[in-house]
C-alpha positions as CSV (number, residue, x, y, z in Angstrom):
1,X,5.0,7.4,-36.0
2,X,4.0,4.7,-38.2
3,X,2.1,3.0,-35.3
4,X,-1.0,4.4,-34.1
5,X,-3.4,4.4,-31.6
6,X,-7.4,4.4,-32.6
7,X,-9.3,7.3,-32.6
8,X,-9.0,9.7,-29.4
9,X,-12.7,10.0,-28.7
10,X,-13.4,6.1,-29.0
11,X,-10.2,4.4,-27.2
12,X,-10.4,3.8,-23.8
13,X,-6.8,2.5,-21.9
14,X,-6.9,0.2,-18.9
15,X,-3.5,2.0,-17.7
16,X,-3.7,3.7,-14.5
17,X,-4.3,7.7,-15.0
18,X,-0.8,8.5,-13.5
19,X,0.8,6.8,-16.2
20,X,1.3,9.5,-18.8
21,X,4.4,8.9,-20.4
22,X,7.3,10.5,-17.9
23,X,9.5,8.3,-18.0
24,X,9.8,8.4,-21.6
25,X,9.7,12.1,-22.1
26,X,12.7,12.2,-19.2
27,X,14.6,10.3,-21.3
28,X,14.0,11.7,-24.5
29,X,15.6,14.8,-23.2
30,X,18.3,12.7,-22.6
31,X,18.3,12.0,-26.0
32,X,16.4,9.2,-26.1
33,X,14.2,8.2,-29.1
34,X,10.9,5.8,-29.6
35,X,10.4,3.2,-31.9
36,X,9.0,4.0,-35.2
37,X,8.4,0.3,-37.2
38,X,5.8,-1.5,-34.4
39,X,3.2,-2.9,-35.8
40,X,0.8,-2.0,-33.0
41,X,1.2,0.7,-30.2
42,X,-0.3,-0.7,-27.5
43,X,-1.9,-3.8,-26.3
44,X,-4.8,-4.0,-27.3
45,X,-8.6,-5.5,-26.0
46,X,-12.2,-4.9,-26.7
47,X,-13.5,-2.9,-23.6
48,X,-17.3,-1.2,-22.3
49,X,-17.8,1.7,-20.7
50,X,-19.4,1.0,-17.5
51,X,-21.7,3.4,-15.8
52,X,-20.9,3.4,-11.8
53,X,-23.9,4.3,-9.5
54,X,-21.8,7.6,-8.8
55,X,-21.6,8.8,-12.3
56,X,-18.2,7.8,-12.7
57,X,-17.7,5.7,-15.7
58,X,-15.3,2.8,-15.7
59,X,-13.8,0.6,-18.2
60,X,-13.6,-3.4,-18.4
61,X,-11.9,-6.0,-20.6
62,X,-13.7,-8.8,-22.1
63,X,-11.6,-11.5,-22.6
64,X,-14.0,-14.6,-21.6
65,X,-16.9,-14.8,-22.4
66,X,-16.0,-14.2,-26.3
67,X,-14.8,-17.9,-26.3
68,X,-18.5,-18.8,-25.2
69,X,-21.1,-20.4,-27.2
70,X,-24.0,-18.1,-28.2
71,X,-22.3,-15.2,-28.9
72,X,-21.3,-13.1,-31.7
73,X,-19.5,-9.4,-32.4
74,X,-21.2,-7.1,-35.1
75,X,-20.5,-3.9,-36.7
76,X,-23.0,-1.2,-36.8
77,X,-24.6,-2.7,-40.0
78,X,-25.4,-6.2,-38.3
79,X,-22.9,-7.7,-40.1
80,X,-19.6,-10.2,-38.3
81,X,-15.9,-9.1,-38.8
82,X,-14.3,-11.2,-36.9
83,X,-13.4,-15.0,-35.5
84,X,-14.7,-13.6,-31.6
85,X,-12.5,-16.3,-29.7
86,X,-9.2,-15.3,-30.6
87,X,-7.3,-13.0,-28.8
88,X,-8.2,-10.1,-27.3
89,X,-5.5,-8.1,-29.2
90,X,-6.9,-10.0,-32.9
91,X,-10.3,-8.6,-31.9
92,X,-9.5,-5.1,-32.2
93,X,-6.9,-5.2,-35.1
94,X,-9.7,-6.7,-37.0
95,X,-12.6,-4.3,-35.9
96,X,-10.4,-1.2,-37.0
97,X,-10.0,-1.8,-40.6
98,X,-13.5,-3.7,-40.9
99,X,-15.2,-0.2,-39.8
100,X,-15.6,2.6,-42.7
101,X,-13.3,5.4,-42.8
102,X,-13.9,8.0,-40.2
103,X,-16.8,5.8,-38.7
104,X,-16.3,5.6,-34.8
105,X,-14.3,2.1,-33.9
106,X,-17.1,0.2,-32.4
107,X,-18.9,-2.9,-32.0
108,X,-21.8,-4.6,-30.2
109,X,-21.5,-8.5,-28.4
110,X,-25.1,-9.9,-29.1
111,X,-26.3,-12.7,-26.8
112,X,-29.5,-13.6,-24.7
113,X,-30.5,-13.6,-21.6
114,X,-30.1,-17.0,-20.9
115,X,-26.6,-16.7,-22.2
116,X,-25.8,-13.7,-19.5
117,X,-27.4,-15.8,-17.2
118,X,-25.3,-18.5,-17.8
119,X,-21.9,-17.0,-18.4
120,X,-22.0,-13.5,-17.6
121,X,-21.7,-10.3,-19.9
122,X,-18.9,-7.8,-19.8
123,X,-19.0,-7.0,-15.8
124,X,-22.8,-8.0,-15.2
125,X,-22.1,-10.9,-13.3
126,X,-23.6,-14.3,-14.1
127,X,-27.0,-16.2,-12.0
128,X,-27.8,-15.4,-9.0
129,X,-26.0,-11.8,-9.6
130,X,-28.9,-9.4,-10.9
131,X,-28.5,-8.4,-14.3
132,X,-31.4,-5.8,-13.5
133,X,-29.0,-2.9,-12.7
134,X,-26.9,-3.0,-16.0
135,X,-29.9,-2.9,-17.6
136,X,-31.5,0.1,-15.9
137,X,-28.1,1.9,-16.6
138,X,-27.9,1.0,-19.9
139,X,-24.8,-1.1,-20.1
140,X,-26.8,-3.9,-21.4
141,X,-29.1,-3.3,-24.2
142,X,-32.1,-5.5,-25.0
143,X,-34.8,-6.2,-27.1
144,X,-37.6,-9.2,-27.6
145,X,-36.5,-9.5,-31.1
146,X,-33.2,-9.0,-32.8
147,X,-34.5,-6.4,-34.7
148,X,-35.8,-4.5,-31.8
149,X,-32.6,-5.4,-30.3
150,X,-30.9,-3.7,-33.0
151,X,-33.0,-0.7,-32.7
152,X,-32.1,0.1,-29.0
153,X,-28.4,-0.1,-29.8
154,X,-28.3,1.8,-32.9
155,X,-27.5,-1.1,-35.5
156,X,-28.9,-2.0,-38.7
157,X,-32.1,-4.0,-37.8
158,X,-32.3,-5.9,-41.2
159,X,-28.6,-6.7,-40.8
160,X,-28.7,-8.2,-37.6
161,X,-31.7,-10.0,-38.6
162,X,-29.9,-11.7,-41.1
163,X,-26.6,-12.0,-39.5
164,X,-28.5,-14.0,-36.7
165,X,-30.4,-16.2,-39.1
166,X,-26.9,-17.0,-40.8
167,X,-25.5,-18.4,-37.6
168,X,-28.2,-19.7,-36.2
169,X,-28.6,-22.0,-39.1
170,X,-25.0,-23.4,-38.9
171,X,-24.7,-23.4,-35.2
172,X,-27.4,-26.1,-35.0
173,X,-24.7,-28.1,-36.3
174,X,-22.1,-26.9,-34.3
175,X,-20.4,-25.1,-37.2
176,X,-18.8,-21.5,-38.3
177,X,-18.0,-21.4,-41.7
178,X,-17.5,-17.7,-41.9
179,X,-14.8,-17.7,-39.3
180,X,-14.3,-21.0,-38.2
181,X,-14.7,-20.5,-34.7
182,X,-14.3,-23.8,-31.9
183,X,-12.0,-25.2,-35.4
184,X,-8.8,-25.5,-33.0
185,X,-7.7,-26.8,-29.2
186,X,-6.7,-23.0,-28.4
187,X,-9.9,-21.6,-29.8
188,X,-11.7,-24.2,-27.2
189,X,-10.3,-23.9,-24.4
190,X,-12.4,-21.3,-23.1
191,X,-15.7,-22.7,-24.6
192,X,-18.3,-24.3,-22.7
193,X,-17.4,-28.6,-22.9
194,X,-20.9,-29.2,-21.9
195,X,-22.0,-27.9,-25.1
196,X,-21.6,-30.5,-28.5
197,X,-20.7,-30.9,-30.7
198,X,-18.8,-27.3,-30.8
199,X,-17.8,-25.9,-27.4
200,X,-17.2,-22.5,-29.1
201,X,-20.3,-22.2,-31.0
202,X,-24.5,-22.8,-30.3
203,X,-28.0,-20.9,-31.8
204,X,-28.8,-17.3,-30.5
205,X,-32.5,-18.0,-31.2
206,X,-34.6,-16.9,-28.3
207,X,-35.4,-14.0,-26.6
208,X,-35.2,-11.4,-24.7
209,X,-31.7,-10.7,-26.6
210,X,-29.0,-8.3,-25.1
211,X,-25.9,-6.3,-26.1
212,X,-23.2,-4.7,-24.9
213,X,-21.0,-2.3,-26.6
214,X,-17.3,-2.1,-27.0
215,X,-14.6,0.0,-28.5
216,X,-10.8,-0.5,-28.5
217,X,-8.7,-0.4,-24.7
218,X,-5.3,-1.3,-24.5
219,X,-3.7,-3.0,-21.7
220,X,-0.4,-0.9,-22.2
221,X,1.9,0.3,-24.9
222,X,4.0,-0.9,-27.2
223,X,5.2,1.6,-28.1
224,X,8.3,2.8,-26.3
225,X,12.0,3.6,-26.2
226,X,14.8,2.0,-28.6
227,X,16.8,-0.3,-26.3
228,X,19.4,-2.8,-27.3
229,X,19.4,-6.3,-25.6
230,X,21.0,-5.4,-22.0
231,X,18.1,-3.1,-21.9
232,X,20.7,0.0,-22.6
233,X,18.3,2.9,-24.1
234,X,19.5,3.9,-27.2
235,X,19.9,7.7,-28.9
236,X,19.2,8.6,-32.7
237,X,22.5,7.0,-33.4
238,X,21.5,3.4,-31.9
239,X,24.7,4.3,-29.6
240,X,23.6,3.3,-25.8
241,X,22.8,6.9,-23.6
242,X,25.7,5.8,-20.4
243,X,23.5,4.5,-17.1
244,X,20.3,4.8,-18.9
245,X,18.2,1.9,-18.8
246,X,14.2,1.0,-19.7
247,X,12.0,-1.5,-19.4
248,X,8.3,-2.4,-19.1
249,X,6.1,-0.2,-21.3
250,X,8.9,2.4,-21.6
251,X,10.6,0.0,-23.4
252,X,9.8,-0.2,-26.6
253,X,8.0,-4.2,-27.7
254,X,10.2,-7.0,-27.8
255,X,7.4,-8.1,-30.2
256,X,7.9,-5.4,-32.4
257,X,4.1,-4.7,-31.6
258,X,2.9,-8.1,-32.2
259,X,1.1,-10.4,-29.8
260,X,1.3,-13.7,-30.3
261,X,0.3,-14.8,-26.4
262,X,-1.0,-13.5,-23.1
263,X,1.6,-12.1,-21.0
264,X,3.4,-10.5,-23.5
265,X,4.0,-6.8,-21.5
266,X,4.5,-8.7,-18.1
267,X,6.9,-11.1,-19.0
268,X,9.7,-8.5,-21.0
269,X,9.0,-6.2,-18.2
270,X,10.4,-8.9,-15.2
271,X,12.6,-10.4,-18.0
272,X,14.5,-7.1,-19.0
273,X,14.2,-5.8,-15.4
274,X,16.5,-8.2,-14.3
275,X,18.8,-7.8,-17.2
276,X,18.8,-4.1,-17.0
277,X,19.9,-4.4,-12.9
278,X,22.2,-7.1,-13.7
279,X,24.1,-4.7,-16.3
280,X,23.5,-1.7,-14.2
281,X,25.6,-3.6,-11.2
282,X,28.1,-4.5,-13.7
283,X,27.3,-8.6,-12.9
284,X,28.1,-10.9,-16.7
285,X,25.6,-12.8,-18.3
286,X,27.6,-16.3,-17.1
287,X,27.2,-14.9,-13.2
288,X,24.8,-16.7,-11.3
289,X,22.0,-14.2,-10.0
């Protein structure tokens, strides 16, 4: 299929572990087929690993704290790929291509202590929450210097180095001329407002430094079944398979594997939902519900 999901060994879903597909493989036996022409498969969001106390490992989203000033994502040379405060989804589909070919999919967050402090990192909670335990378990990587910093997670000490001394001399004034990031009302919404003259954006200057790695997650597919507007599934012939109907992440995106807002699994699964029943009861469109 032309859309794909990132490598096996470094993509980790946010999906429950019962969901494995079974609706759509009932329904391809029904004749059924999946949607070749997305653009992505899945939703998807930078996500860490997180080491439980048990040994179990976990996985969690970061969605808020990319928007905060005093952060920044880098590659495993040191170097920025990305705006950080756009969407979760933009985050990933920029850190696939921007790592080499057969290189594992995966990037650090740099910030300092007092940033974590302040805002949180990943799931170590923010003041008065210990960080201590993250650290201990090696979710949070640190390091006095940036280069040191860069040592304990495996990145390119000189190229961190340098990386930090770029945006530290631009964020004095508030400004991100590599990515432009705080440049729009959207891209500030989740910054800090106490922070001028660029809510979005501010120095990473002072130790102890810390990191936390992530790698692609999706929230759940887009990739999915061929339907036609009353949510009817379609076969290889785009005719409509009689009493057959799929929606949520069976269906295949409305989006055609785009995301252009939060929301954008939830609201076709309620929205087709209801058309789906409303067909299935044999109700029009002009019928009140």
């Amino acid at each position: 299929r032309a859309a794909q999901f990132p490598r096996n060994d470094c993509h980790a879903t946010l999906a429950v572990p019962t969901a494995q597909g079974d609706g759509v493989r009932l329904a391809e036996a029904l004749g059924a087929v999946q949607a070749p022409d997305l653009a992505s498969p899945a939703a998807l969001c930078p996500v860490s690993e997180v080491p439980w106390p048990d040994g179990r490992r976990g996985v969690f989203p970061h969605i808020i704290e990319r928007g905060k000033p005093g952060l920044i994502a880098v590659l495993q040379d040191g170097r920025r790929f990305c705006n950080e405060r756009l969407g979760y989804h933009d985050y990933v589909t920029a850190l696939l291509p921007a790592v080499p070919k057969g290189a594992v999919p995966q990037s650090w967050l740099i910030c300092t202590r007092a940033f974590q402090r302040r805002y949180g990192l990943g799931i170590s909670r923010p003041a008065p929450v210990p960080a201590g335990p993250w650290i201990r378990r090696g979710y949070i990587k640190t390091g006095d210097t940036p280069e040191a910093l860069a040592r304990a997670c495996g990145i390119d000490p000189a190229g961190l180095a340098a990386t930090l001394a770029d945006w530290n001399r631009h964020a004095a004034r508030g400004e991100d001329p590599a990515f432009g990031r705080g440049s729009t009302p959207y891209m500030r919404l989740q910054g800090d407002p106490d922070v001028k003259p660029n809510p979005c954006v501010a120095p990473i200057d002072r130790g102890p430094y810390y990191a936390v790695r992530v790698i692609p997650g999706s929230f759940g597919t887009f990739a999915g079944l061929r339907t036609d507007a009353r949510a009817r599934v379609l076969d290889g012939q785009g005719a409509p398979i009689p009493g057959l109907y799929a929606a949520g992440c069976d269906m295949a995106s409305v989006m055609g594997g785009h995301y252009p807002a939060g929301g954008i699994n939830l609201g076709p699964a309620l929205t087709f939902g209801h058309v789906a029943a409303r067909d299935a009861a044999g109700r029009p469109d002009s019928e009140d519900a």
